[in-house]
N, C-alpha and C positions, 0 to 999 in steps of 0.2 A: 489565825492566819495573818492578820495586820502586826500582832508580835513577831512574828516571824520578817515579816518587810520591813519592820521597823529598824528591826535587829542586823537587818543584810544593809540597810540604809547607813545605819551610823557605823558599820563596818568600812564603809567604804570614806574617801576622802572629799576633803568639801566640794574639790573640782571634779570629782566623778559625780557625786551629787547635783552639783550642777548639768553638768552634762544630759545626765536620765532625766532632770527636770525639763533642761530643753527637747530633749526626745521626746518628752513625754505632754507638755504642752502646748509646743511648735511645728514638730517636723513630721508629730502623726496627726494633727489636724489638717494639715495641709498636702499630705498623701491621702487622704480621704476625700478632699477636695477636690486633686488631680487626680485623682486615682478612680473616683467613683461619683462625686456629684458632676463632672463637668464632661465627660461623657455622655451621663445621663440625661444632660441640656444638650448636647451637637444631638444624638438619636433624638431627642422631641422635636427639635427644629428639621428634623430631615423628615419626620414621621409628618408634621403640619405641614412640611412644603410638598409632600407626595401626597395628602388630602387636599389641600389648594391644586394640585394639578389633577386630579382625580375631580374633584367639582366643574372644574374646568372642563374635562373633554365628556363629563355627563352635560354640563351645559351646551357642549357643541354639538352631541348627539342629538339630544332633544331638539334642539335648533336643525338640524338637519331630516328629521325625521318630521317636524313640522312643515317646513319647505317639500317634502319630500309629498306631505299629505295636499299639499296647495296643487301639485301638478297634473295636468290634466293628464289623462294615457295618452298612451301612442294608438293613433288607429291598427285595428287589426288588420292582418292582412288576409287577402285572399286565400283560402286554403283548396288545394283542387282535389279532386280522386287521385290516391298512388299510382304512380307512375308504371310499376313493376318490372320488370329485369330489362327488359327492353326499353323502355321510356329511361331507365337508371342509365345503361349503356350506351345510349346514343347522347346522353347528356355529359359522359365520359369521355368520349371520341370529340364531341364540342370543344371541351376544354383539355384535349392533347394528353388526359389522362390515362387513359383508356391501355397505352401501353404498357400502365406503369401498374397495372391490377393485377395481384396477385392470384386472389379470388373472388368470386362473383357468384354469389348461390341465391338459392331460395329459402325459404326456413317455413318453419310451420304458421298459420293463420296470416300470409300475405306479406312473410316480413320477407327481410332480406339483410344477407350479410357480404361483407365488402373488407377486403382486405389489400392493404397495399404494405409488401413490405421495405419497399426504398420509395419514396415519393417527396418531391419537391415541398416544403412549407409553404413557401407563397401561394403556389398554384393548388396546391389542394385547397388551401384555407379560402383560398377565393373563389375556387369553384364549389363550395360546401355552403361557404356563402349566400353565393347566387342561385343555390338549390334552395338550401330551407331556408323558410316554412312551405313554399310552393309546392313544393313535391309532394305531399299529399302524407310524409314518413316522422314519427317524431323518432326519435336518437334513445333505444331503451340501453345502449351502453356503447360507450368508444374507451381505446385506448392509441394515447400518443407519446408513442416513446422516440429518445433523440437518437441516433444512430452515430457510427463514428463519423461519419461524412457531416461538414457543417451544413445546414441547412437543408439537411436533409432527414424525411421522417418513416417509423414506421406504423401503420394504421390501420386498427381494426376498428368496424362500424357494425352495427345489430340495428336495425329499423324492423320498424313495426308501422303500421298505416295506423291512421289519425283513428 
């Protein structure tokens, strides 16, 4: 195999000789360079600055979950007997909802379902608000979807008594 290179080598002229020499001592060590080591340095450097900031917001969790264990609660609030379809409805009619109710049922084991399907944001949210936890219902599932109308929603509620 080297007789064979040897033999293509002296075949060729002194300045092509030279040439394949600079090819071959110059211009591919330096495509190896650029090509594959210096790459391989910008990826480390990007892989250490994404662990330095990965360090980083584990430090600021823990720090925050610390802080979070120093705080004292919130007083509980009063929770009363459910309301039920009537004590719901007249708390409806309170806050000018009450026109806006699609449906208004009963359900099984004292719960109740509530549907509104065009209803203001604000005034819902604040009269939902100023209901729970009072009301005696926790929330075993809602959905709130946007409508085309801005600010305006549509809303299904499922209670169920504490």
């Amino acid at each position: 195999m080297s007789n064979r290179l040897i033999d293509l080598l002296l075949s060729l002229s002194p300045r092509e000789r030279l040439l394949i020499g600079v090819v071959t001592f110059f211009i591919l060590p330096l495509a190896v360079v650029f090509g594959l080591l210096l790459p391989m340095v910008e990826t480390r450097k990007q892989a250490e600055q994404a662990h330095i900031q990965a360090l980083a917001l584990q430090s600021w969790v823990r720090d925050r979950a610390n802080q979070a264990a120093t705080l004292t609660p919130a007083p509980s609030q009063r929770v009363g007997p459910p309301l039920g379809l009537a004590g719901l409805e007249q708390s409806l009619i309170q806050a000018n909802l009450r026109e806006d109710v699609t449906a208004l049922s009963a359900r099984g084991n004292d719960g109740i379902a509530l549907t509104f399907d065009q209803v203001d944001f604000l005034r819902f949210t604040t009269w939902l608000a100023g209901q729970h936890p009072q009301w005696g219902y926790v929330l075993d599932s809602y959905r709130i979807e946007a409508t085309e109308t801005a600010s305006v929603i549509s809303v299904t509620l499922i209670l169920s008594p504490r």
